[in-house]
C-alpha positions, 0 to 999 in steps of 0.5 A, spaced: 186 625 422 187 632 419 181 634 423 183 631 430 190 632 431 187 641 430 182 639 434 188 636 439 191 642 437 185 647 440 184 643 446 191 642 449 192 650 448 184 653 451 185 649 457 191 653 461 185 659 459 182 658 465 188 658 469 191 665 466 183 669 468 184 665 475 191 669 475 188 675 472 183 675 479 190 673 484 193 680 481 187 684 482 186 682 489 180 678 488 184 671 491 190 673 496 196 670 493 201 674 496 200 668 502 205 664 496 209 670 493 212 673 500 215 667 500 218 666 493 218 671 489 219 669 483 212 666 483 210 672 482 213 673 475 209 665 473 203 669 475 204 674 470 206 670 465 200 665 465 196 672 466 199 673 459 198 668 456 189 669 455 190 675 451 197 672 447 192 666 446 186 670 443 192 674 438 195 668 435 188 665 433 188 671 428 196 670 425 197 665 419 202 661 423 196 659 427 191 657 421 196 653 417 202 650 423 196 648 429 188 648 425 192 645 419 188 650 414 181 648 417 176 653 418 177 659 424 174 658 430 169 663 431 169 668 437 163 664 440 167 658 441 172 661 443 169 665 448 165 658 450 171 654 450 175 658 455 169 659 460 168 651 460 177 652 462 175 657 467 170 653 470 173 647 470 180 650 474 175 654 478 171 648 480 178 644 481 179 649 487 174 648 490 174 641 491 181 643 494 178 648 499 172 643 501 177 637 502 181 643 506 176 646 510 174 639 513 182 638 516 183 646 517 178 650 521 178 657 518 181 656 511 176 661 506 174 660 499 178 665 496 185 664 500 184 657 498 182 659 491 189 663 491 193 658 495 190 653 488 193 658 483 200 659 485 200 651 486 197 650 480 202 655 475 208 652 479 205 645 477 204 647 470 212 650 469 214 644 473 212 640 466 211 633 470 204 629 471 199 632 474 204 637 476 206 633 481 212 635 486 211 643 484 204 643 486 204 640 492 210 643 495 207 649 494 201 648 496 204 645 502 209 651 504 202 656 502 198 653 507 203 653 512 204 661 511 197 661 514 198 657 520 197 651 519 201 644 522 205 641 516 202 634 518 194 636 517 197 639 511 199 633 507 193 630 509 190 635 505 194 634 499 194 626 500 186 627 500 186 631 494 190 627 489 187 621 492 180 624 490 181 628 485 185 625 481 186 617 483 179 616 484 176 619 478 181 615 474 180 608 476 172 610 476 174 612 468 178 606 468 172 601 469 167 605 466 172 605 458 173 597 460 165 597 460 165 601 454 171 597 450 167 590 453 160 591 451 163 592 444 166 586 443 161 582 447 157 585 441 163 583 435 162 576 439 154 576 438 155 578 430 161 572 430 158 567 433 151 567 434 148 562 437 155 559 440 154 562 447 147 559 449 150 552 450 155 553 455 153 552 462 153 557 467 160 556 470 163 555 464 160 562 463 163 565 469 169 561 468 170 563 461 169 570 462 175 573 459 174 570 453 166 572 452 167 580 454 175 580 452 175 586 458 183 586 458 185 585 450 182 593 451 183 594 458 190 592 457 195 589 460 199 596 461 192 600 466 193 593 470 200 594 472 198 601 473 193 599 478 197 594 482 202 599 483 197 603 485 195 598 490 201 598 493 201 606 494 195 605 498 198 600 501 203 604 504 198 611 505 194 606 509 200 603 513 203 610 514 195 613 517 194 610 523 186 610 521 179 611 524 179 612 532 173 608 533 176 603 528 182 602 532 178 602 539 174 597 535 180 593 532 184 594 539 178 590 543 178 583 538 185 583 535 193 582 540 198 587 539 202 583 536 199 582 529 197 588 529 203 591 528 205 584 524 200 587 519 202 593 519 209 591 518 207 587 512 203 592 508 209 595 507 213 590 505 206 587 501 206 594 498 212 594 496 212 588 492 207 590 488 209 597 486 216 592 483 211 586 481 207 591 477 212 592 472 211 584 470 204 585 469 205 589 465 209 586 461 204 580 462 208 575 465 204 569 469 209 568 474 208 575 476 201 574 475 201 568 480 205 572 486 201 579 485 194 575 486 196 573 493 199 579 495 193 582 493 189 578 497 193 577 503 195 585 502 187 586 503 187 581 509 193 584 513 190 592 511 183 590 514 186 586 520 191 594 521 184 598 522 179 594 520 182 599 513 176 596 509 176 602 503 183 599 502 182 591 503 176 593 498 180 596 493 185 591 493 180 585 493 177 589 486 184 589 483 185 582 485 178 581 481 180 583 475 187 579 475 183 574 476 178 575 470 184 577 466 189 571 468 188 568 460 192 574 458 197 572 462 201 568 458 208 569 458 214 566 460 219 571 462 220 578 460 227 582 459 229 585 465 235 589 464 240 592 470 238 600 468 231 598 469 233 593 475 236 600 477 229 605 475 225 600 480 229 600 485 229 608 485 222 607 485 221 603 491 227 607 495 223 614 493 216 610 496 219 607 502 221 615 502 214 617 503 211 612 507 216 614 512 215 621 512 208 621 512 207 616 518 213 620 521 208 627 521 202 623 522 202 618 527 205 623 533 199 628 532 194 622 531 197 621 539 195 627 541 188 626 539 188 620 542 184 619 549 189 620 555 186 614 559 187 609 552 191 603 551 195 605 546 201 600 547 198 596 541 199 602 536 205 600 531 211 606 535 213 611 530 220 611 532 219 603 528 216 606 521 223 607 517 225 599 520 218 597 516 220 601 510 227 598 511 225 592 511 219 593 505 226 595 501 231 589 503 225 585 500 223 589 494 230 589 492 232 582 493 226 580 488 229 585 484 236 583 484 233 576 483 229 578 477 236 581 474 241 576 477 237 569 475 233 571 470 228 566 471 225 562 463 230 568 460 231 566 453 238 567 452 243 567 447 245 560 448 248 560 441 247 553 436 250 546 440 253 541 436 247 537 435 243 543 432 249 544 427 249 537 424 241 538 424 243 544 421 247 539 415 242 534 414 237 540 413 241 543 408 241 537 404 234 539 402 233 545 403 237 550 399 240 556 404 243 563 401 248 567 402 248 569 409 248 561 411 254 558 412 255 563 418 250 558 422 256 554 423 259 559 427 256 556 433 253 564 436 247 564 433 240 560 436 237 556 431 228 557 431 225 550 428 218 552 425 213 549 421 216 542 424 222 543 422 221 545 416 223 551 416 229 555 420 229 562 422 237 563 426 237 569 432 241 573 436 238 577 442 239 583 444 235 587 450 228 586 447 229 585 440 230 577 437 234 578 431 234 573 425 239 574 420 238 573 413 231 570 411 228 564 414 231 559 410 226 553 408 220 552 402 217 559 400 210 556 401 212 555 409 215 562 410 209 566 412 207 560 417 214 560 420 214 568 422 208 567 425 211 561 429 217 565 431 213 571 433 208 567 437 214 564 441 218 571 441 212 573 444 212 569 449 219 572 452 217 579 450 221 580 445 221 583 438 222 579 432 227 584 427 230 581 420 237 582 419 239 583 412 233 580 408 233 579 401 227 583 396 224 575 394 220 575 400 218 583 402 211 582 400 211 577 405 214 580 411 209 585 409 203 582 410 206 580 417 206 587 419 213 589 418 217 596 415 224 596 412 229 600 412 235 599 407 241 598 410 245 598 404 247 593 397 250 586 397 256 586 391 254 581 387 260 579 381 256 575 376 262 569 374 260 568 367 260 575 364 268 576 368 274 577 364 281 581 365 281 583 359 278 589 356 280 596 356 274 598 364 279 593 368 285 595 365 288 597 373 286 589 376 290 586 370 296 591 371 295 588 379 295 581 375 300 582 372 306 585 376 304 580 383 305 574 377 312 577 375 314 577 381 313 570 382 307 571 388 302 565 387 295 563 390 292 557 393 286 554 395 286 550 401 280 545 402 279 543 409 280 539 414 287 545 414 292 543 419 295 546 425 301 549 423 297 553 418 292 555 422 297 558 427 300 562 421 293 565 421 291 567 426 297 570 426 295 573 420 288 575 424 292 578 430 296 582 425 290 584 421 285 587 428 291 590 432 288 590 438 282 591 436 275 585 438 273 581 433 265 582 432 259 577 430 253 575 428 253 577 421 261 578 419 266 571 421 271 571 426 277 566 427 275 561 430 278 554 429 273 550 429 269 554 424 274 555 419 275 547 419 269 547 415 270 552 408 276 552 403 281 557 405 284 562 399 292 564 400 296 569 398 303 567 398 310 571 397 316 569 393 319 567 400 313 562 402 311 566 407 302 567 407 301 575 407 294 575 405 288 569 407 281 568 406 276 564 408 270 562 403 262 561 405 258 556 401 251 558 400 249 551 400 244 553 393 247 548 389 255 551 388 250 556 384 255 562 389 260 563 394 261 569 398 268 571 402 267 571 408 273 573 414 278 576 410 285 579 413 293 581 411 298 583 414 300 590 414 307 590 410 304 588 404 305 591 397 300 596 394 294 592 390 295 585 395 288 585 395 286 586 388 290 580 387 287 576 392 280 577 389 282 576 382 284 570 383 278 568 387 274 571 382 278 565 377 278 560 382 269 561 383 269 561 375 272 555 374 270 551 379 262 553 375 260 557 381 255 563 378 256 568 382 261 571 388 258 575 394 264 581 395 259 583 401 255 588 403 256 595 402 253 599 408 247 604 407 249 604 399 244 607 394 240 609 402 234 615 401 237 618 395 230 621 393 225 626 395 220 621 398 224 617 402 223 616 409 227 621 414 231 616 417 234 613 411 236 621 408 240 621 414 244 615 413 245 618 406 248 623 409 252 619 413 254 615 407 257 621 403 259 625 408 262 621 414 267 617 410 272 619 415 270 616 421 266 611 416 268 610 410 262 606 406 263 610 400 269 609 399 267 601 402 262 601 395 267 605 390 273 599 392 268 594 390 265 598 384 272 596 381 269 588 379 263 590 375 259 588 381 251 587 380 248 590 386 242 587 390 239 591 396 239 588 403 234 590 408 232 591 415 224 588 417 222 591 423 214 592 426 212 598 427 211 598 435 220 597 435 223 604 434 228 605 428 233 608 431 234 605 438 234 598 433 240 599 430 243 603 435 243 595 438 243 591 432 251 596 433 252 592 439 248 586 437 255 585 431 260 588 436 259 583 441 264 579 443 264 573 439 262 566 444 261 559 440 254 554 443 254 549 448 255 543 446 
């Protein structure tokens, strides 16, 4: 790894070596460049700069900054080398713009190697400064505006650029493409040979060709990700071939044996085909089947409408081998749905605007001085008028962003957040009466979240979604034996939506299985555990709780416990309570309770009652359905007014009560990012949330959060966030924020 990042780090600063001895010739005259400079003189300062950077590369090979930051220590780089390196650089930009001069000495008569290689250069700095792809837009609008200095119409020039990406670059990538998935394929046809010897040879012929992707796996390494690229590519050359009238002989041909009509109907249609495909590429992508489906005929139909254009046959061909290898590769198309979100929605339809753009700018120039070439005594009443090229690309955008808005609006087979029904809920009972649940479970009755049933309804894995993350909370909850089996059900069907299987709050019992299917962890803090059995106010350590005791006592305030079902008055003076206690402020969800009737309905309610009768303090208690073994507090409110210590009161007389009932264990809850990378060797992301937890008590107050529960003696257990490496750390938890502050909804019953 060591050797490949130097050698990663070697390559990536020789190659601008060769631009720099290419700028080094402009300054010294051998390629004009002053065709470019007159026009924008802050070029030349670009120049300077990348004629700079040969001899600065040459003298920070020698620092000790070079050797340990980007060689990694690894033995120098001889001047041999060096000196190779740097030619096969200057070699391969100078061979670069010669294919720019060969591609424009065919379109502009009189364009010489060296003003070529001049124009190339500026170009090709101003592309390199512009830090995009390719350094297109910065390249090309230079290149532009130095080929029209030298005299040369605006429409012959673009064609020259448009030439020359499609060449040097576009073909060259697909040709690349194939040949690594040749590459990739022939390896696992080899893996498959070892594996399973003998298998293939009793397979008849059209189960051969029928099961071609099975044998050769030519997507698994190609990948869903270069097929969408290369539909969007289809649609690109769509929309070039329809803004390009075509070959004269082809169109003498084609206005013989086809109508007017359907020629310009095919043209139309190519826009609009090529359109959809540049949206429809996202979905293959992501490797939906629906999006697989209508990309297969648009395809087809975009090769049959572009032939029947001008007898386009590159494009058709091009279009037909795409569609090709959608075919062979159709198993990978498995997916229901994949999320699709109104920023995306909006990033397509910025690229669907910009395409349209360019099809209209390039047809607009082309076609007017395609005419003009066109015998004077022709027919040419069938060619598409140019004055209808932006109604075409209208057209293309109206459909293109109907699919879209149709994509985002109804959201066809989306998983949703349809919470839990009251069938599930009462499956959810009986299933606890065999199973033993945890800590986090009796939030299931809430109603927000989904329930997943794996391994026959044996094990249960309760989820929210949010974006493309589908979040469980807490550990499955099931037999031990089962739950390996049961994440790899939910990720399957998780997969089957795009989304991401993310555990909320996992315990340490089952770590070692949540890593062996591929998950990381974070810690998000510890869970205060106050042990019943060993809790006591008497005792000089608990001296302030007992104080607290003692005065609320005299003070003729009492406790009570109210067991369900609870009647309405008292609910409405609850509520009023909870109203008191968020002033203003939206209840969250997910992992913390909210007051909502019906779910309160289902626990026991602590209260905290005044001299005059009056509730000042409530809170309502979660069963852990483990055999009365803990009980956790749940949703927990006071009104404003109250006297100094009310809390305290409150959960010492819960800590009683849990006692008495035979209860081992009560939950005061988690303590977020507690005891989060406190040594050297932790994770960078968790020294961060350490320093938020010690110095972001103003705006947080976690450290004040765990100091306040420290004072019941508490046993800590740390709870975690299990996550695949694929998903980003920081943009899970900035969505799991947005995941708990969203408002509260029960599931339809």
């Amino acid at each position: 790894m060591q050797t490949i990042t130097a050698s990663i780090a070697f390559l990536s600063t020789i190659t601008i070596t060769g631009l720099s001895l290419l700028s080094w010739a402009g300054i010294f005259g051998i390629f004009p460049i002053q065709t470019v400079i007159r026009m924008h003189p802050w070029t030349l300062y670009a120049v300077w700069a990348t004629a700079l950077y040969l001899p600065g590369y040459v003298l920070l090979q020698r620092t000790s900054f070079y050797a340990k930051w980007l060689n990694r220590n690894l033995p120098r780089m001889n001047a041999a080398t060096i000196a190779a390196s740097v030619g096969a650089s200057f070699l391969e930009w100078v061979f670069a713009g010669i294919s720019f001069w060969l591609i424009g000495s065919c379109l502009l008569p009189g364009l010489s190697l060296t003003q070529a290689l001049g124009i190339y250069t500026v170009s090709a700095i101003t592309g390199l400064l512009s830090m995009a792809p390719g350094g297109i837009g910065g390249f090309d609008l230079t290149a532009l505006l130095g080929l029209q200095q030298l005299g040369y119409q605006p429409d012959k020039t673009a064609a020259v650029l448009v030439l020359f990406r499609m060449l040097y670059y576009l073909f060259p990538w697909i040709i690349g493409l194939a040949l690594a998935a040749y590459d990739f394929a022939r390896d696992r046809e080899r893996e498959n040979e070892r594996n399973y010897e003998g298998f293939e040879s009793v397979l008849n012929s059209w189960q051969r060709v029928w099961h071609f992707p099975n044998q050769f796996g030519l997507v698994g390494e190609l990948g869903a990700w270069s097929l969408g690229k290369l539909v969007f590519a289809s649609g690109f050359v769509l929309l070039l071939s329809a803004a390009t009238p075509g070959l004269l002989y082809r169109l003498q041909f084609t206005g013989e044996l086809l109508s007017a009509p359907l020629m310009r109907l095919s043209h139309q249609l190519s826009v609009i085909i090529g359109l959809m495909l540049i949206v429809l590429s996202w979905g293959i992508s992501h490797r939906v089947k629906r999006a697989y489906q209508l990309t297969l005929f648009l395809l087809c139909a975009g090769a049959l409408f572009t032939f029947a254009k001008a007898f386009d046959f590159e494009e058709a061909i091009f279009l037909l081998i795409v569609a090709l290898l959608l075919w062979i590769s159709r198993n990978r198309f498995f997916r229901v749905a994949a999320p699709f979100s109104k920023e995306k929605a909006a990033i397509w339809g910025l690229v669907t605007l910009l395409a349209a753009y360019v099809y209209d700018l390039i047809a607009s120039d082309i076609h007017p001085a395609f005419l003009k070439h066109w015998p004077p005594n022709a027919q040419v009443s069938w060619l598409i008028n140019p004055a209808q090229h932006a109604a075409a690309a209208i057209a293309g955008l109206v459909i293109a962003w109907l699919l879209i808005s149709l994509i985002l609006i109804l959201r066809p087979n989306r998983l949703s957040n349809k919470g839990a029904s009251e069938a599930e809920r009462n499956k959810l009972h009986l299933f606890l009466e065999h199973e033993r649940g945890n800590l986090l479970t009796h939030m299931l009755f809430a109603g927000d979240k989904s329930f997943f049933w794996a391994c026959n309804d044996r094990v249960l894995l309760p989820y929210s979604i949010v974006r493309n993350k589908l979040v469980v909370l807490g550990d499955p909850i099931g037999k031990t034996e089962l739950i390996s089996e049961a994440i790899q059900e939910c990720q399957r069907f998780a997969d089957l939506y795009d989304l991401s299987v993310v555990f909320y709050q996992v315990s340490p019992h089952y770590l070692p299985i949540y890593h062996e299917n591929g998950y990381r962890f974070f810690k998000l803090g510890e869970e205060a555990l106050v042990s019943l059995e060993s809790f006591t106010l008497s005792g000089k350590r608990i001296t302030n709780l007992r104080s607290v005791r003692n005065r609320f006592d005299r003070e003729g305030f009492r406790f009570e416990v109210v067991q369900p079902p609870h009647d309405n008055h008292l609910l409405e003076r609850l509520r009023h309570i909870s109203q008191k206690w968020l002033n203003g402020k939206k209840e969250k969800s997910f992992s913390l309770g909210w007051f909502e009737e019906s779910y309160l309905q289902l626990s026991p309610v602590a209260l905290l009652i005044d001299p005059d009768d009056a509730i000042i303090a409530f809170a309502s208690l979660a069963p852990s359905y483990d055999n009365d073994i803990s009980i956790s507090v749940d949703l927990m409110c006071h009104l404003p007014e109250t006297p100094n210590g009310t809390m305290d009161q409150l959960f010492v007389c819960l800590l009683e009560w849990a006692k008495a009932e035979g209860y081992q264990y009560f939950n005061l809850g988690m303590a977020p990012l507690s005891s989060v990378g406190q040594t050297q060797a932790a994770i960078r992301e968790e020294k961060l949330a350490h320093i938020v937890f010690k110095h972001g008590g103003y705006w947080y107050g976690f450290k004040g959060l765990r100091k306040y529960k420290e004072k019941f003696f508490p046993v800590w257990e740390p709870r975690y966030l299990a996550y695949p490496t694929s998903v980003s750390l920081p943009i899970i938890l900035l969505e799991l924020v947005r995941l708990i502050s969203r408002r509260p909804k029960k599931g339809v019953d």
